[in-house]
N, CA, C and O atoms as a GROMACS GRO file, in nm:
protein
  324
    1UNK      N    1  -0.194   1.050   1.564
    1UNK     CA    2  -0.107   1.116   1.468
    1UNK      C    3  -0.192   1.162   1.351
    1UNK      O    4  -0.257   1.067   1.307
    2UNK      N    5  -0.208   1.246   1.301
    2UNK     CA    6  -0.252   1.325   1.187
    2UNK      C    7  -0.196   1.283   1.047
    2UNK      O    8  -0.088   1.236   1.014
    3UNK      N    9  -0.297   1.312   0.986
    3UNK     CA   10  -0.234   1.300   0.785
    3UNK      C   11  -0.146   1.406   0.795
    3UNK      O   12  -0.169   1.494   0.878
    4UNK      N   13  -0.024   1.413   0.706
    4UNK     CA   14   0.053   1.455   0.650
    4UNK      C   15  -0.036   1.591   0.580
    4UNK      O   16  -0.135   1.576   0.508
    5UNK      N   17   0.033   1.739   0.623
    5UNK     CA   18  -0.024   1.853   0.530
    5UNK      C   19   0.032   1.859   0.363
    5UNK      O   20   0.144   1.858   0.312
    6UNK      N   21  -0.080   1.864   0.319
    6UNK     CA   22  -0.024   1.874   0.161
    6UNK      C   23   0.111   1.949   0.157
    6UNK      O   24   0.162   1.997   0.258
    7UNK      N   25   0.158   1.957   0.053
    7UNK     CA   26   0.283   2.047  -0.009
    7UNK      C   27   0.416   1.984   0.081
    7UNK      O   28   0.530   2.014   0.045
    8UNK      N   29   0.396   1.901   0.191
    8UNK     CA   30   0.553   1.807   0.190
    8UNK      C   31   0.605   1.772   0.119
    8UNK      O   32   0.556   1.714   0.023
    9UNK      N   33   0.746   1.795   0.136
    9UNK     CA   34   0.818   1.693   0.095
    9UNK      C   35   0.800   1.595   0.004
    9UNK      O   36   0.710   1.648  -0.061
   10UNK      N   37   0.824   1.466  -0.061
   10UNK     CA   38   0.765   1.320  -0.103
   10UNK      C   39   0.848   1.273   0.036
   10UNK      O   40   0.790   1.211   0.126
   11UNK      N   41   0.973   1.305   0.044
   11UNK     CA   42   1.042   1.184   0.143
   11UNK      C   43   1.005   1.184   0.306
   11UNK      O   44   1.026   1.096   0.389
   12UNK      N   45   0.938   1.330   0.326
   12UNK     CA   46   0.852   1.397   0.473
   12UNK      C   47   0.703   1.313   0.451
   12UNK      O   48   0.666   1.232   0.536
   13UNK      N   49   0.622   1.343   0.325
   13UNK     CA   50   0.512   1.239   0.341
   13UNK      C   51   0.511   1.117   0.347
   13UNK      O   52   0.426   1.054   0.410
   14UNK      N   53   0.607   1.064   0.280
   14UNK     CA   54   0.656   0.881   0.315
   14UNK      C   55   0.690   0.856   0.426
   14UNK      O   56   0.621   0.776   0.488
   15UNK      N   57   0.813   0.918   0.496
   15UNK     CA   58   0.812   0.918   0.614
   15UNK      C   59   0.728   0.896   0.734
   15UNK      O   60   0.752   0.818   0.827
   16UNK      N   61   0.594   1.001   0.715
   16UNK     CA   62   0.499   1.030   0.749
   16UNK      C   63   0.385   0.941   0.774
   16UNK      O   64   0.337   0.907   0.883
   17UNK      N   65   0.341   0.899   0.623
   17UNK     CA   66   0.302   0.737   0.609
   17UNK      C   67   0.296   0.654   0.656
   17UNK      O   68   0.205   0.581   0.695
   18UNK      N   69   0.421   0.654   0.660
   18UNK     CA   70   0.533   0.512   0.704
   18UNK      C   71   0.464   0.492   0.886
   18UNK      O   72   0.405   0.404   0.948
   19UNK      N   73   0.512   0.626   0.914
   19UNK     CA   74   0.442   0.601   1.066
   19UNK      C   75   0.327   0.607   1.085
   19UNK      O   76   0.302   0.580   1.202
   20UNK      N   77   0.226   0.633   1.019
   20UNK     CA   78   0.040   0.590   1.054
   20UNK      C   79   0.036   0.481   1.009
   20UNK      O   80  -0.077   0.432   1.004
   21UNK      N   81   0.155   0.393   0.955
   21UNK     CA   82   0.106   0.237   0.888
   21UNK      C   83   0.150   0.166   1.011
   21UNK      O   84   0.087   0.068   1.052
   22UNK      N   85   0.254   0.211   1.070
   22UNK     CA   86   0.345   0.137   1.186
   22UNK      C   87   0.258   0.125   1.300
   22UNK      O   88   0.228   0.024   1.364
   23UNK      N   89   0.210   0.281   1.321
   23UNK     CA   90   0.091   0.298   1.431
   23UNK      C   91  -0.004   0.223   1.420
   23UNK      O   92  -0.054   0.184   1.525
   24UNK      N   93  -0.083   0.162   1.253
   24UNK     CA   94  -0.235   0.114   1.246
   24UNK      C   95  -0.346   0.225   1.262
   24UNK      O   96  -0.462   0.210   1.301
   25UNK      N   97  -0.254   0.392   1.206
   25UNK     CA   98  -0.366   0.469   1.182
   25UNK      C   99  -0.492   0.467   1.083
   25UNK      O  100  -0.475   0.423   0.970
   26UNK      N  101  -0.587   0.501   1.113
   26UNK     CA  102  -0.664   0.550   1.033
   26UNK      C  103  -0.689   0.596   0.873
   26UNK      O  104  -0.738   0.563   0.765
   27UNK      N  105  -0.575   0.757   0.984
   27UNK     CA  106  -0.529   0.850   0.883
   27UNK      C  107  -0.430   0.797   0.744
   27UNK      O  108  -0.393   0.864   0.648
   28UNK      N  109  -0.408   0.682   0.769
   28UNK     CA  110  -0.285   0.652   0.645
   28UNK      C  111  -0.387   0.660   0.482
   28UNK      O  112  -0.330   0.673   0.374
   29UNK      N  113  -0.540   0.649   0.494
   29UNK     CA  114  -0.550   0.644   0.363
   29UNK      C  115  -0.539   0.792   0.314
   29UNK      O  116  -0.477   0.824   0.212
   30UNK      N  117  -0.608   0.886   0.402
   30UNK     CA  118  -0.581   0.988   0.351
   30UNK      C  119  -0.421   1.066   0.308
   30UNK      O  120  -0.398   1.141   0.214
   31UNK      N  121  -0.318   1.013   0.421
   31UNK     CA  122  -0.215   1.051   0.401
   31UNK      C  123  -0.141   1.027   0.238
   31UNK      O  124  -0.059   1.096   0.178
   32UNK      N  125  -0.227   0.866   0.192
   32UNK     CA  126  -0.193   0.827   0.066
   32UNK      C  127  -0.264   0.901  -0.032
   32UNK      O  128  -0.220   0.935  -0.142
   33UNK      N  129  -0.360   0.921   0.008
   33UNK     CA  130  -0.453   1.018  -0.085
   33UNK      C  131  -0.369   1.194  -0.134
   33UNK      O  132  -0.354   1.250  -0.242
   34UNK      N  133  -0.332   1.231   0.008
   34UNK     CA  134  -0.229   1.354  -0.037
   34UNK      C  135  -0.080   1.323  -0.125
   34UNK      O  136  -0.019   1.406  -0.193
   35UNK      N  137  -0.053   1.222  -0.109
   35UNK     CA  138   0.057   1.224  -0.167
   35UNK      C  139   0.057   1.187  -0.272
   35UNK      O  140   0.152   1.232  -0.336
   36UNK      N  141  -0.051   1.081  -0.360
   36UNK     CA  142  -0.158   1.082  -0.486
   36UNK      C  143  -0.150   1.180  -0.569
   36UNK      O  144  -0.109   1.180  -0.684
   37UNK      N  145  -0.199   1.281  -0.495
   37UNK     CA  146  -0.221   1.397  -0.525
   37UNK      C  147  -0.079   1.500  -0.591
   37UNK      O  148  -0.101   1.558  -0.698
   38UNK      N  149   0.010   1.512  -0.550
   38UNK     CA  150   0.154   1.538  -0.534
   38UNK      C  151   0.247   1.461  -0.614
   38UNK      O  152   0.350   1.501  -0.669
   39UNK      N  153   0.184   1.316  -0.614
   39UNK     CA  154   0.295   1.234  -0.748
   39UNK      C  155   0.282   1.269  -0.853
   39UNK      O  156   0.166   1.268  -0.895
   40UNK      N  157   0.387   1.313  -0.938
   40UNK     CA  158   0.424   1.270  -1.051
   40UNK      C  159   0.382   1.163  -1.142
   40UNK      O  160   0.375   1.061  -1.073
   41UNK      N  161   0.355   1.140  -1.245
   41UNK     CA  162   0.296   1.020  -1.328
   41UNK      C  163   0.424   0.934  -1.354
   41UNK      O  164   0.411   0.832  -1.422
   42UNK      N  165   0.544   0.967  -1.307
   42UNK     CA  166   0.611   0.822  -1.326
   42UNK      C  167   0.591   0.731  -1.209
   42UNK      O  168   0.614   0.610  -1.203
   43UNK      N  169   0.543   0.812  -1.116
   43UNK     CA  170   0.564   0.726  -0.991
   43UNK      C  171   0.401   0.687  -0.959
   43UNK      O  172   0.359   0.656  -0.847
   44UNK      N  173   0.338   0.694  -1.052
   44UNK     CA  174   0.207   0.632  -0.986
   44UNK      C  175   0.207   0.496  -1.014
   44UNK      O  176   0.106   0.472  -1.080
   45UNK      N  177   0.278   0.389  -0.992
   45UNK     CA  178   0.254   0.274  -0.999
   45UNK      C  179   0.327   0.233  -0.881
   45UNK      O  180   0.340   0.112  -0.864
   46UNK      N  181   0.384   0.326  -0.784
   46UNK     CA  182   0.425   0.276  -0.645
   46UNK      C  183   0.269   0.324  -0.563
   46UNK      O  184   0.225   0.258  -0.469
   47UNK      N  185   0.208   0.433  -0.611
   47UNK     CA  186   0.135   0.497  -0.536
   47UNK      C  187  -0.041   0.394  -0.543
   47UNK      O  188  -0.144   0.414  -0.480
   48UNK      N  189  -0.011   0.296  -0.639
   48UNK     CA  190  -0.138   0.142  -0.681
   48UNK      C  191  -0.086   0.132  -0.603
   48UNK      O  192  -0.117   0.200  -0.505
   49UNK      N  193   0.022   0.043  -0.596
   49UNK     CA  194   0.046  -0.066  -0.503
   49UNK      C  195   0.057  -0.017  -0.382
   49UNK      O  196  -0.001  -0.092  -0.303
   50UNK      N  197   0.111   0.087  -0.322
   50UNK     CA  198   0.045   0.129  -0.162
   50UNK      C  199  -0.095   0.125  -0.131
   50UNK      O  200  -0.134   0.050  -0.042
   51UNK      N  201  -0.199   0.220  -0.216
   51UNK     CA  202  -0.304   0.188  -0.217
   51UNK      C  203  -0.426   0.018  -0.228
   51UNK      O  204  -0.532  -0.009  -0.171
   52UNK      N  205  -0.355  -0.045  -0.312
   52UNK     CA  206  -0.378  -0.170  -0.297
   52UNK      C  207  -0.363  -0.246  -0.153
   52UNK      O  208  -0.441  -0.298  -0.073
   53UNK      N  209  -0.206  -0.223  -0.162
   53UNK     CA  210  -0.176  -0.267   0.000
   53UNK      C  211  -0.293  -0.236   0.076
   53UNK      O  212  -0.388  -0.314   0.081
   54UNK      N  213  -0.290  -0.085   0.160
   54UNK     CA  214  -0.365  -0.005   0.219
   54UNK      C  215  -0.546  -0.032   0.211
   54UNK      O  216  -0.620  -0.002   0.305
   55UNK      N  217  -0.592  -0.090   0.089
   55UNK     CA  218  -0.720  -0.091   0.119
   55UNK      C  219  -0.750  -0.267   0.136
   55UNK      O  220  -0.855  -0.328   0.152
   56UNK      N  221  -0.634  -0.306   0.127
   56UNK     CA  222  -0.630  -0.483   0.170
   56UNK      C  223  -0.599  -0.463   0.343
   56UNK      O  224  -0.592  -0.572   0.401
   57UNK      N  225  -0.583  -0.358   0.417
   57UNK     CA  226  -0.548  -0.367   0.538
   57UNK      C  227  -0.437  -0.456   0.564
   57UNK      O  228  -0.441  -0.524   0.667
   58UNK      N  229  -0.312  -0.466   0.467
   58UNK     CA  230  -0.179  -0.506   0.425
   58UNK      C  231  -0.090  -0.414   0.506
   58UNK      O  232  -0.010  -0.372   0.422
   59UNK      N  233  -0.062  -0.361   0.617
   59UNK     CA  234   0.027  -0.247   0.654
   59UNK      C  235   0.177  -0.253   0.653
   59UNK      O  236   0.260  -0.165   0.633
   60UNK      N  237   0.193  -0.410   0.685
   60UNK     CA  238   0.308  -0.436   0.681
   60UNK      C  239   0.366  -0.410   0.523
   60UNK      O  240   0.450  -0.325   0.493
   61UNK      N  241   0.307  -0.496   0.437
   61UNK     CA  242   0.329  -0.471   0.306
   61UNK      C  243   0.309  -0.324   0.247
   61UNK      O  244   0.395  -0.281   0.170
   62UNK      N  245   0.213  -0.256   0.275
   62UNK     CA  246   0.340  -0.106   0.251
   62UNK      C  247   0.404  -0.066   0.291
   62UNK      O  248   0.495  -0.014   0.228
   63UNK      N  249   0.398  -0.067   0.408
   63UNK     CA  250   0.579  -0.076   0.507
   63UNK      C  251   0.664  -0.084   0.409
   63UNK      O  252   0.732   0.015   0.383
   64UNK      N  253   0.676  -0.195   0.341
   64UNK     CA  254   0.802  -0.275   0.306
   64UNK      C  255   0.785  -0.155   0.136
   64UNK      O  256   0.874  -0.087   0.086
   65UNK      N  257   0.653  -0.169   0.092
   65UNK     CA  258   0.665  -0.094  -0.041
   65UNK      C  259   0.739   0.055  -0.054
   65UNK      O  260   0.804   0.097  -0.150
   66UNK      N  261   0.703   0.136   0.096
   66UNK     CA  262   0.770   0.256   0.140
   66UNK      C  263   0.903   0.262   0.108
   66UNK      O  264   0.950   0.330   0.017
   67UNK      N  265   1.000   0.150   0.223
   67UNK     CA  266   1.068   0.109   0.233
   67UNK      C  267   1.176   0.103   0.115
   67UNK      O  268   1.296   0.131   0.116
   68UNK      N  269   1.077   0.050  -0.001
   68UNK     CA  270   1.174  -0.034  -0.125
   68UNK      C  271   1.147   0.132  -0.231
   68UNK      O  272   1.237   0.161  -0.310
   69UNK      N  273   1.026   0.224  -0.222
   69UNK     CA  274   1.059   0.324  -0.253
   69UNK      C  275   1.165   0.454  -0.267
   69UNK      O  276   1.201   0.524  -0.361
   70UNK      N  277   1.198   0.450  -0.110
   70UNK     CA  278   1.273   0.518  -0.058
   70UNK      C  279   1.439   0.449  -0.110
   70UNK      O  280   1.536   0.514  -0.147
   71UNK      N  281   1.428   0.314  -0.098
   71UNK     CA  282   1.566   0.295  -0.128
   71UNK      C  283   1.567   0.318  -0.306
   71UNK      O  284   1.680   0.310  -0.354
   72UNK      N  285   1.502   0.333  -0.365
   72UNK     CA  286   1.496   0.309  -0.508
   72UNK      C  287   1.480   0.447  -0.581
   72UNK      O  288   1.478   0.457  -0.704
   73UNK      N  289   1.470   0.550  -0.496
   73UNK     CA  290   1.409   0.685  -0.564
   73UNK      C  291   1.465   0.814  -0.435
   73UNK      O  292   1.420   0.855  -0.328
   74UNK      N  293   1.569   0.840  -0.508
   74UNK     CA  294   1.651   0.934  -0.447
   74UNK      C  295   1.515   1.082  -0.405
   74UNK      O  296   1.529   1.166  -0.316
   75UNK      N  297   1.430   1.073  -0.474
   75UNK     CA  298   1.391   1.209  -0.437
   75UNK      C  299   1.292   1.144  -0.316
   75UNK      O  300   1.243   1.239  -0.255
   76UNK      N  301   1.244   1.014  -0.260
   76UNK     CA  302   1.146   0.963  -0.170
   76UNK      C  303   1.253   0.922  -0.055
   76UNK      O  304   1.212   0.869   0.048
   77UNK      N  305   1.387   0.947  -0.073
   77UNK     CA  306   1.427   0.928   0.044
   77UNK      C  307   1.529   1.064   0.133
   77UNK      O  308   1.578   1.066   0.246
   78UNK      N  309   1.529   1.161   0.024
   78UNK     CA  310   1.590   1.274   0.076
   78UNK      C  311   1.535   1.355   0.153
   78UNK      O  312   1.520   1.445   0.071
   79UNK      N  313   1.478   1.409   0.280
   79UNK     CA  314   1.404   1.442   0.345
   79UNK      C  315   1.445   1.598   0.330
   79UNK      O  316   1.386   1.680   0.401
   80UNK      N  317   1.531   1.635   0.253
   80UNK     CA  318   1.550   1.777   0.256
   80UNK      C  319   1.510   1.829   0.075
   80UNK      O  320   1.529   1.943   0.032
   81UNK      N  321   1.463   1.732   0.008
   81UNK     CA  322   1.411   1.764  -0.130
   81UNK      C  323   1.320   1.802  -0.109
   81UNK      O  324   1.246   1.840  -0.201
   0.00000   0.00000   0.00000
């Protein structure tokens, strides 16, 4: 599975994420890296703690950080925003 192309979505790149973390891709740092890129400064303190997760080889635990994003932030879980 491939990184996520820039200019998605947030709730298409989480999504996205979500499944190279599930898989045990590779690609998930970069996928975090694009979406880094794309956040907003309120939300860069979900985008530490994925990264934290992610370079602890934690997958499950961003799983769950995705997860608690999406339920917590209407624009990370609307896939048509």
């Amino acid at each position: 599975m491939a990184a996520p192309e820039p200019g998605l979505p947030l709730a298409v790149s989480l999504a996205n994420l979500r499944a190279l973390l599930d898989a045990g891709d590779a690609n998930a740092a970069e996928a975090l890296g694009a979406i880094a890129a794309a956040t907003d400064p309120a939300r860069t303190h979900r985008v530490d703690a994925l990264q934290r997760a992610i370079d602890a080889f934690d997958f499950e635990a961003a799983i769950a950080l995705i997860d608690a994003w999406v339920a917590e932030d209407p624009a990370a879980g609307d896939h048509a925003a």
